[in-house]
C-alpha positions as CSV (number, residue, x, y, z in Angstrom):
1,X,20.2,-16.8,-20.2
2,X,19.4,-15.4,-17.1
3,X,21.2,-15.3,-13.8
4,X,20.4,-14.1,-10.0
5,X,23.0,-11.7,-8.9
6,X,22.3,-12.0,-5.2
7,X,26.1,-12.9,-3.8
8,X,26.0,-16.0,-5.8
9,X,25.1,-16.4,-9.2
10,X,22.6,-18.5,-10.3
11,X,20.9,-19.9,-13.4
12,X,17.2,-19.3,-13.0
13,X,16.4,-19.1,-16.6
14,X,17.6,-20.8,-19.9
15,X,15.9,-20.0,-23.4
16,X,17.2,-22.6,-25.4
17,X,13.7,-24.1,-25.9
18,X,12.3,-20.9,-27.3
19,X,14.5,-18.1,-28.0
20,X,11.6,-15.7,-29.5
21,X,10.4,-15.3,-26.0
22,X,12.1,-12.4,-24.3
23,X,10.3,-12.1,-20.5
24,X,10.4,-14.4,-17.6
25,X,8.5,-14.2,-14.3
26,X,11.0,-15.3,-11.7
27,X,9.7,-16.9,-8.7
28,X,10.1,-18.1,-5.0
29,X,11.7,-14.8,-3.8
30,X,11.9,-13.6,-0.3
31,X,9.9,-10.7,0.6
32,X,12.0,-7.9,1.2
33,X,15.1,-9.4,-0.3
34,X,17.2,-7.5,-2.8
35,X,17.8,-9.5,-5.4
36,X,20.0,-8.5,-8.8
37,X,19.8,-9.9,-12.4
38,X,22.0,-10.0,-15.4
39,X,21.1,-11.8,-18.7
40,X,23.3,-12.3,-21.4
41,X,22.8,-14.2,-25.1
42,X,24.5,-17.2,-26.5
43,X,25.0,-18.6,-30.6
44,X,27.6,-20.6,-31.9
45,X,30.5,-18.5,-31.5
46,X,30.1,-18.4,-27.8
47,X,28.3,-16.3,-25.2
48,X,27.8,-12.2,-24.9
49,X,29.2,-10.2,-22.5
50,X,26.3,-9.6,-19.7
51,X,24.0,-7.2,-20.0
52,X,23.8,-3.9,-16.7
53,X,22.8,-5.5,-13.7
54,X,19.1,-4.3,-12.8
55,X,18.2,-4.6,-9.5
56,X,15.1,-5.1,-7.7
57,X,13.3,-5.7,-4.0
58,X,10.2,-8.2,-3.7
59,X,7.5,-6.3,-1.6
60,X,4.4,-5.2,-2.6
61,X,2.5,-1.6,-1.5
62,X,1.9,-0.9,1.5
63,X,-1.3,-0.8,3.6
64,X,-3.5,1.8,3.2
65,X,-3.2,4.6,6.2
66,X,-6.1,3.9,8.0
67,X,-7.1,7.8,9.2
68,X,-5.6,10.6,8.9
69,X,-5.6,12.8,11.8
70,X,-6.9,16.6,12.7
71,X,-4.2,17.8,15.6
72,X,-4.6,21.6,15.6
73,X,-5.1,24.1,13.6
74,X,-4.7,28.4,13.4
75,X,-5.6,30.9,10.9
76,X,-3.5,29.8,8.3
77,X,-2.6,26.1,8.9
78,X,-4.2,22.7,10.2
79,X,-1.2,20.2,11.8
80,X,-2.5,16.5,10.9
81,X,-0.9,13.0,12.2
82,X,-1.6,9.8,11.2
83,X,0.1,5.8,12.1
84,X,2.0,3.8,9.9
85,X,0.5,1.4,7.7
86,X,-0.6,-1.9,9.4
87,X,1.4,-3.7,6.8
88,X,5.3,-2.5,5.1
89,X,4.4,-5.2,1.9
90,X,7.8,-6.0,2.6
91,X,9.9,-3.3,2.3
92,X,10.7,0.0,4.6
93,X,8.4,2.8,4.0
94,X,10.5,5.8,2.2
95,X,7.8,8.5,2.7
96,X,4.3,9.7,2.9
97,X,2.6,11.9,0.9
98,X,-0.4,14.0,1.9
99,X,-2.6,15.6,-0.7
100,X,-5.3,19.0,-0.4
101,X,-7.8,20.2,-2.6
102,X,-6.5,23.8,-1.8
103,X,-9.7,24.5,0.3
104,X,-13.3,25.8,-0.5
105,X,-14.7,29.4,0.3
């Protein structure tokens, strides 16, 4: 059995009908909404305890950056700038990462 955690608890699924399957795509989530989970197993002597809550957000990657930037530069050091992505997918952006190839002589 598995239930939302999300202020109220809610069945959203029951394995009765098959217990040898042990995954479940859970749908008709909000975009950037955390949501939690617990799941816990039944037999004939009752039910289990539940298991850790995981927790999740729906979103998906962002947007590509769409350029990256040449500001200035000096003898030793290039300042760059870019925007933010067009799209979140949902969720706030954390960080950004830039990457070099260490340069070419």
């Amino acid at each position: 059995m598995v239930e939302m955690a999300n202020g109220n608890l809610s069945l959203v699924y029951d394995g009765s009908l098959n217990v040898a399957i042990t995954s479940y795509l859970v749908q008709g989530l909000n975009t950037g909404s955390y949501y939690g989970f617990h799941a816990t197993s039944i037999n004939f002597n009752g039910e289990s305890l539940p298991s850790d809550e995981m927790t999740a957000v729906v979103c998906l990657a962002p947007y590509h950056l769409e350029k990256l930037d040449f500001v200035s530069a000096t003898k030793s050091s290039i300042a760059l700038s870019w925007t933010q992505p067009t799209s979140t997918g949902g969720c706030p952006i954390l960080t950004y990462a830039i990457f070099s190839d260490h340069g070419v002589s």
